[in-house]
KENUBA-746604 format. One record per residue (C-alpha): residue number from 0; residue in one letter; y, z, x negated. Coordinates in Angstrom, 2 decimals. Layout:
! KENUBA-746604
NUM, A, Y, Z, X
...
***
This chain:
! KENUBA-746604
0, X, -67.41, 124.98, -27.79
1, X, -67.11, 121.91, -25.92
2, X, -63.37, 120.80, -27.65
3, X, -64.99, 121.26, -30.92
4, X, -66.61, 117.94, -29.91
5, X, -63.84, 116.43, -28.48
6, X, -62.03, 116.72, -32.20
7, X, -62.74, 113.86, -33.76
8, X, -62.24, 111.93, -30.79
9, X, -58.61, 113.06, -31.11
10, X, -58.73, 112.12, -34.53
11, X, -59.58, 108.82, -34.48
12, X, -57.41, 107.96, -31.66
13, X, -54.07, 109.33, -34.08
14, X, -55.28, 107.75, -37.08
15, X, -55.06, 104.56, -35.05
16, X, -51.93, 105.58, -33.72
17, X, -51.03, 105.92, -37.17
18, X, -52.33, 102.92, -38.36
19, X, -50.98, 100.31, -35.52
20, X, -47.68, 101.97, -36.16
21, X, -47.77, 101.53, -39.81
22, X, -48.82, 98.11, -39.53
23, X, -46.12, 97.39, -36.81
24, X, -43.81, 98.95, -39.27
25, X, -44.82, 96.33, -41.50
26, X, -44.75, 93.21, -39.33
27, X, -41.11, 94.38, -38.53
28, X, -39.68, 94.71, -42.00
29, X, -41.49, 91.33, -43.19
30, X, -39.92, 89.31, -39.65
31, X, -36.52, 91.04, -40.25
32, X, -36.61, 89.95, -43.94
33, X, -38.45, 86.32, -43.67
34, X, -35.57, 85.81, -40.96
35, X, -32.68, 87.31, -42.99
36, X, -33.97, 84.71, -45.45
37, X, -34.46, 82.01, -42.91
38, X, -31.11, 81.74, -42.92
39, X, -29.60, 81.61, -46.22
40, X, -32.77, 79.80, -48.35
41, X, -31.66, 76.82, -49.32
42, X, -28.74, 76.67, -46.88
43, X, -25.51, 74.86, -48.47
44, X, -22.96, 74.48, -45.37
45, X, -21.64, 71.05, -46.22
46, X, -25.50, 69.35, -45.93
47, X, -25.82, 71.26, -42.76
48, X, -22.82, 69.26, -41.11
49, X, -22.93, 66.23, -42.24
50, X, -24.74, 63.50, -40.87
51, X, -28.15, 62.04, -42.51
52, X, -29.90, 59.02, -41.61
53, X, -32.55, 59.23, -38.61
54, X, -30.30, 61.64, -36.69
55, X, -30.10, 59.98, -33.76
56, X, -33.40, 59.58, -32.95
57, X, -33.17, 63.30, -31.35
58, X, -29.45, 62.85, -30.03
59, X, -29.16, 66.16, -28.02
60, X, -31.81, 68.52, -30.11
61, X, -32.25, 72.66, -29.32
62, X, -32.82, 73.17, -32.90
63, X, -31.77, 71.73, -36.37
64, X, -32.60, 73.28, -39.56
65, X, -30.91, 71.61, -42.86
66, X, -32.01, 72.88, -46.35
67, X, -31.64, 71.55, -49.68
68, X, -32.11, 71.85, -53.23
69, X, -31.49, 70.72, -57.33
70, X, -35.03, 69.30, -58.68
71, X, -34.61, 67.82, -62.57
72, X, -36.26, 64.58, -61.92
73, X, -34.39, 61.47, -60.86
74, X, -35.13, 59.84, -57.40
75, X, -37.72, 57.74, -58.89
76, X, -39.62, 60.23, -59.86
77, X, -39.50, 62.21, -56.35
78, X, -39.99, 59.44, -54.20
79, X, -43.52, 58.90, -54.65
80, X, -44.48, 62.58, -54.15
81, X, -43.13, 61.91, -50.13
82, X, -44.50, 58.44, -49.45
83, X, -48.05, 59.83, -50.08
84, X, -47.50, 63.10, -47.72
85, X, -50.05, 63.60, -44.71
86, X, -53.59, 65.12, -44.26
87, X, -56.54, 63.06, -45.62
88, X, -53.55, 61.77, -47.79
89, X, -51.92, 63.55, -50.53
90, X, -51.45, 66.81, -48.73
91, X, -48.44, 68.54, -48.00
92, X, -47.74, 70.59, -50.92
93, X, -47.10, 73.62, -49.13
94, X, -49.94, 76.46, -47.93
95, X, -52.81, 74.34, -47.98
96, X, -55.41, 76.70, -46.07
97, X, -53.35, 76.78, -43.02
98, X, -52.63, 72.75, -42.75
99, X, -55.12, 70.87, -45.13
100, X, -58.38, 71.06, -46.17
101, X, -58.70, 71.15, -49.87
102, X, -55.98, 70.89, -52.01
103, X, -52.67, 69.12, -52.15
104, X, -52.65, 66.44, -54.72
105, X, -51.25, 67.10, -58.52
106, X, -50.83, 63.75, -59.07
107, X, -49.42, 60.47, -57.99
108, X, -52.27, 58.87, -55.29
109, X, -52.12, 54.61, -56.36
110, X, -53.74, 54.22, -52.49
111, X, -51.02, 55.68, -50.62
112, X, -48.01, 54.49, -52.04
113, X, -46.90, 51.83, -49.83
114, X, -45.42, 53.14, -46.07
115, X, -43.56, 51.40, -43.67
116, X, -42.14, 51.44, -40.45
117, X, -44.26, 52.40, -37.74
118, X, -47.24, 53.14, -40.32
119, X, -49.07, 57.36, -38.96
120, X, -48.50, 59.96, -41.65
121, X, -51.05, 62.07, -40.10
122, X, -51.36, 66.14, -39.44
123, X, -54.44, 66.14, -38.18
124, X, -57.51, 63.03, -37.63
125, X, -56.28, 63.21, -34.41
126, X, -52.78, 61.49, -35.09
127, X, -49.42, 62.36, -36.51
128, X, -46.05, 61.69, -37.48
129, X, -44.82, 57.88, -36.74
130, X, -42.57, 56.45, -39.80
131, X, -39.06, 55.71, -38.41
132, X, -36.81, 55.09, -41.46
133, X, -38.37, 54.49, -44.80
134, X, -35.62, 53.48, -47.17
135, X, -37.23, 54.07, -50.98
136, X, -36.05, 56.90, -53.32
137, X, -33.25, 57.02, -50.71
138, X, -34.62, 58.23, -47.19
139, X, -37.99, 59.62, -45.16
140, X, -37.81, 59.95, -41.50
141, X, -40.79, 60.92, -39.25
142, X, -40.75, 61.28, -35.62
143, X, -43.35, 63.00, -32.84
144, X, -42.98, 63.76, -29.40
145, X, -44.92, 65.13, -26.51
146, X, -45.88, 61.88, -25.38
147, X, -46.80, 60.87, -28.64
148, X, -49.32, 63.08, -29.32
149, X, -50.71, 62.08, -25.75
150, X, -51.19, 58.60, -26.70
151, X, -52.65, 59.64, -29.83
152, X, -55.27, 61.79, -28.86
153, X, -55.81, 59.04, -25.56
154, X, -56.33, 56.29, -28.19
155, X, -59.44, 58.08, -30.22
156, X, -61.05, 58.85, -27.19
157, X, -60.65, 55.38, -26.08
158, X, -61.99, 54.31, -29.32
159, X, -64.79, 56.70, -30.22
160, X, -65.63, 58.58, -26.81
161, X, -65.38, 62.01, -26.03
162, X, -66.58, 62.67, -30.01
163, X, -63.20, 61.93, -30.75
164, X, -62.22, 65.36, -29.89
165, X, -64.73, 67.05, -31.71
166, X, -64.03, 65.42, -34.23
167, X, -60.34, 66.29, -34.35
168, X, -61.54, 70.22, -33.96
169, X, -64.01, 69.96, -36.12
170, X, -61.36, 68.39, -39.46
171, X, -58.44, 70.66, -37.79
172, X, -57.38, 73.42, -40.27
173, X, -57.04, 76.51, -38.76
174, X, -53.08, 77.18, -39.69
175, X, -53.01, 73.76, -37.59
176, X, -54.76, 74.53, -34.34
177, X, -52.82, 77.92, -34.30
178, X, -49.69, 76.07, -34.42
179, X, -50.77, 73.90, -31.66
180, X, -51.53, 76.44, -29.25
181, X, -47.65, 77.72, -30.31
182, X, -46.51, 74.68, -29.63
183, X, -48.31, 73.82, -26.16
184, X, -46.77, 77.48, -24.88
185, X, -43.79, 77.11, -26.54
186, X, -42.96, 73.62, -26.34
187, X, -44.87, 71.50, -23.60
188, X, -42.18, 68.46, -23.56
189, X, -40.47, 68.00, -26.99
190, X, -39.13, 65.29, -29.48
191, X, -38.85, 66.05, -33.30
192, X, -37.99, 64.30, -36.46
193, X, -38.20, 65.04, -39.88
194, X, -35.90, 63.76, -42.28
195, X, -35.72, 63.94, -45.72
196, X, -33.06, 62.48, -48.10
197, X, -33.12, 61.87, -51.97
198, X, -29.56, 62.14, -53.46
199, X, -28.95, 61.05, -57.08
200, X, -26.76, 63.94, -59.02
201, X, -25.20, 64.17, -62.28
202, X, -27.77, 64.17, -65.31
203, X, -30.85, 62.45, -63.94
204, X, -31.43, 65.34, -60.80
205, X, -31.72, 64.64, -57.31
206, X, -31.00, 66.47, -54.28
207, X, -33.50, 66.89, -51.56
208, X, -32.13, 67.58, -48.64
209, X, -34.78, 68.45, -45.43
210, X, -33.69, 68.40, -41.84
211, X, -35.19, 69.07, -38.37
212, X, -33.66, 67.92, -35.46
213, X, -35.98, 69.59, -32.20
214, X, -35.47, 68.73, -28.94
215, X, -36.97, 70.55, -25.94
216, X, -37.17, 71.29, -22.31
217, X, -35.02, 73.81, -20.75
218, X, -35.76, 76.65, -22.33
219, X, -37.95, 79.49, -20.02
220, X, -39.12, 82.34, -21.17
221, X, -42.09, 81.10, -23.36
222, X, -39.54, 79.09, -24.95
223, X, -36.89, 81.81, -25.77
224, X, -40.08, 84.55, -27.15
225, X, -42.01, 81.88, -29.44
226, X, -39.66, 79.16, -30.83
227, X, -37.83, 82.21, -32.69
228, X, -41.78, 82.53, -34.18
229, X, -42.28, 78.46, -34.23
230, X, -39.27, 78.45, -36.29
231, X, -39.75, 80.82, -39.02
232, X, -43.06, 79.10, -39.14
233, X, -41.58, 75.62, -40.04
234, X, -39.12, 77.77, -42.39
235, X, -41.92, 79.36, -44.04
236, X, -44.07, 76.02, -44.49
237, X, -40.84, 73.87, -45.16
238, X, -39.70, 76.32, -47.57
239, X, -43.51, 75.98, -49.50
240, X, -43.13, 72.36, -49.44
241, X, -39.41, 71.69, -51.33
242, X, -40.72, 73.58, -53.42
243, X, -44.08, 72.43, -54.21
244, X, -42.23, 68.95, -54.19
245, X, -39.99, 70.11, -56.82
246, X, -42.58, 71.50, -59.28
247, X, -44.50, 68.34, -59.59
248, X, -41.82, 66.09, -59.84
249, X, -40.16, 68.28, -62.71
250, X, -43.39, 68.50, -64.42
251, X, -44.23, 65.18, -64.96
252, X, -40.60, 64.56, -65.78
253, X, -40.97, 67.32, -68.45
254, X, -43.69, 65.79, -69.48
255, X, -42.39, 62.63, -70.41
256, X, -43.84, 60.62, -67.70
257, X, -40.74, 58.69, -65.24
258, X, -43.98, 58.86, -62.78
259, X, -46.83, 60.99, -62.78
260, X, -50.60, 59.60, -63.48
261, X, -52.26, 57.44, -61.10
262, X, -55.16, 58.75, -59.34
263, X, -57.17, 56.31, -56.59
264, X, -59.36, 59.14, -55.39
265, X, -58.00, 60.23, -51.80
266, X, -57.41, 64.00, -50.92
267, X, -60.91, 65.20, -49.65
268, X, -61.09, 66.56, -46.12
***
């Protein structure tokens, strides 16, 4: 009598069998595809080799990614859509659960349209990116490193007291303190830039072209299992953001505006 009991103990222990291999299943085919795609989206070989401005701020880097693509605006019209990037800024056009909070911005921001060298576009209220090239409706280039974020995170503390790290917990989205841990285990001593290049082509387009350049420490094994995961990450979010870039810029183009309408309000966070 007593395995009658024991039944739906058995049960439940193959449905989730069942269900953690179906689910595994999953994860599996979406990696193997996101990663198929990781390397073709946006991919034209002759960007990928040649040389772009900012490149040798990382001179010796693990990792470079180089994607690009066709939006029908002119440089004009793009360039303002990148100056006004950051969190508590314009956003970042991209998934804006995981690394703002509220929405990226449909419209040209009047406040945050003048950058210049050594001006924070920031990730977090913690800190950020530091502007190392800004050449308009030509050339973007933002750098971070280890030490970096250090100094940044040293410097609010020093300023507002040990509140400064709540404070950077409390306004940090969640897709942003996930990719922190990631990048504490998976790169503890690292420089990065981020470059991104506006191209005029035939016919009033421009050519976007986005490029990584990651340098890190000798790879161990924390390295080797997550920057495979770090880097379909940035894929993923880069991937949001060209486009997201593209479909403003084309629709206030389309709609007969060189520049989109001015808005002073900042991007709530």
């Amino acid at each position: 009598m007593f395995w009658l009991l024991r039944l739906p103990f058995k049960l439940i222990l193959r449905l989730k069998i069942i269900a953690f291999s179906v689910v595994s299943g999953m994860a599996l085919a979406f990696y193997l595809q996101l990663r198929e795609e990781q390397k073709s989206w946006g991919v034209v070989p002759s960007d990928r080799k040649r040389e772009l401005v900012g490149d040798d701020l990382v001179a010796d880097p693990t990792m470079v990614e180089t994607r690009s693509l066709i939006m029908e605006a002119p440089p004009a019209a793009v360039w303002p859509w990148l100056v006004q990037m950051g969190y508590g800024r314009a956003g970042w056009y991209s998934y804006d659960r995981l690394d703002v909070k509220g929405s990226s911005a449909d419209a040209i921001l009047d406040d945050f349209q003048e950058l210049a060298v050594g001006d924070i576009v920031p990730t977090s209220a913690g800190g950020g990116f530091v502007v190392k090239v800004v050449e308009p409706e030509r050339a973007l280039v933002l750098y971070l490193d280890n030490e970096l974020v250090r100094s940044q995170v040293e410097a609010a503390v020093a300023s507002k007291g040990g509140a400064a790290l709540d404070d950077i917990d409390e306004g940090m989205p969640a897709g942003l303190q996930f990719a922190g841990a990631m990048g504490d285990f998976t790169m503890p001593e690292f420089k990065a830039t981020w470059a991104l290049s506006l191209e005029p082509e035939a016919g009033g387009r421009t050519r976007l072209i986005e490029r990584y350049r990651v340098w890190t420490a000798e790879a161990g094994m924390p390295q080797k299992l997550g920057l495979p995961m770090m880097g379909m990450g940035v894929f993923a979010m880069t991937r949001k953001h060209m486009l997201g870039v593209k479909e403003r810029a084309e629709a206030h183009v389309s709609n007969g505006a060189s520049a989109a309408k001015v808005e002073e309000a900042p991007l709530e966070v």
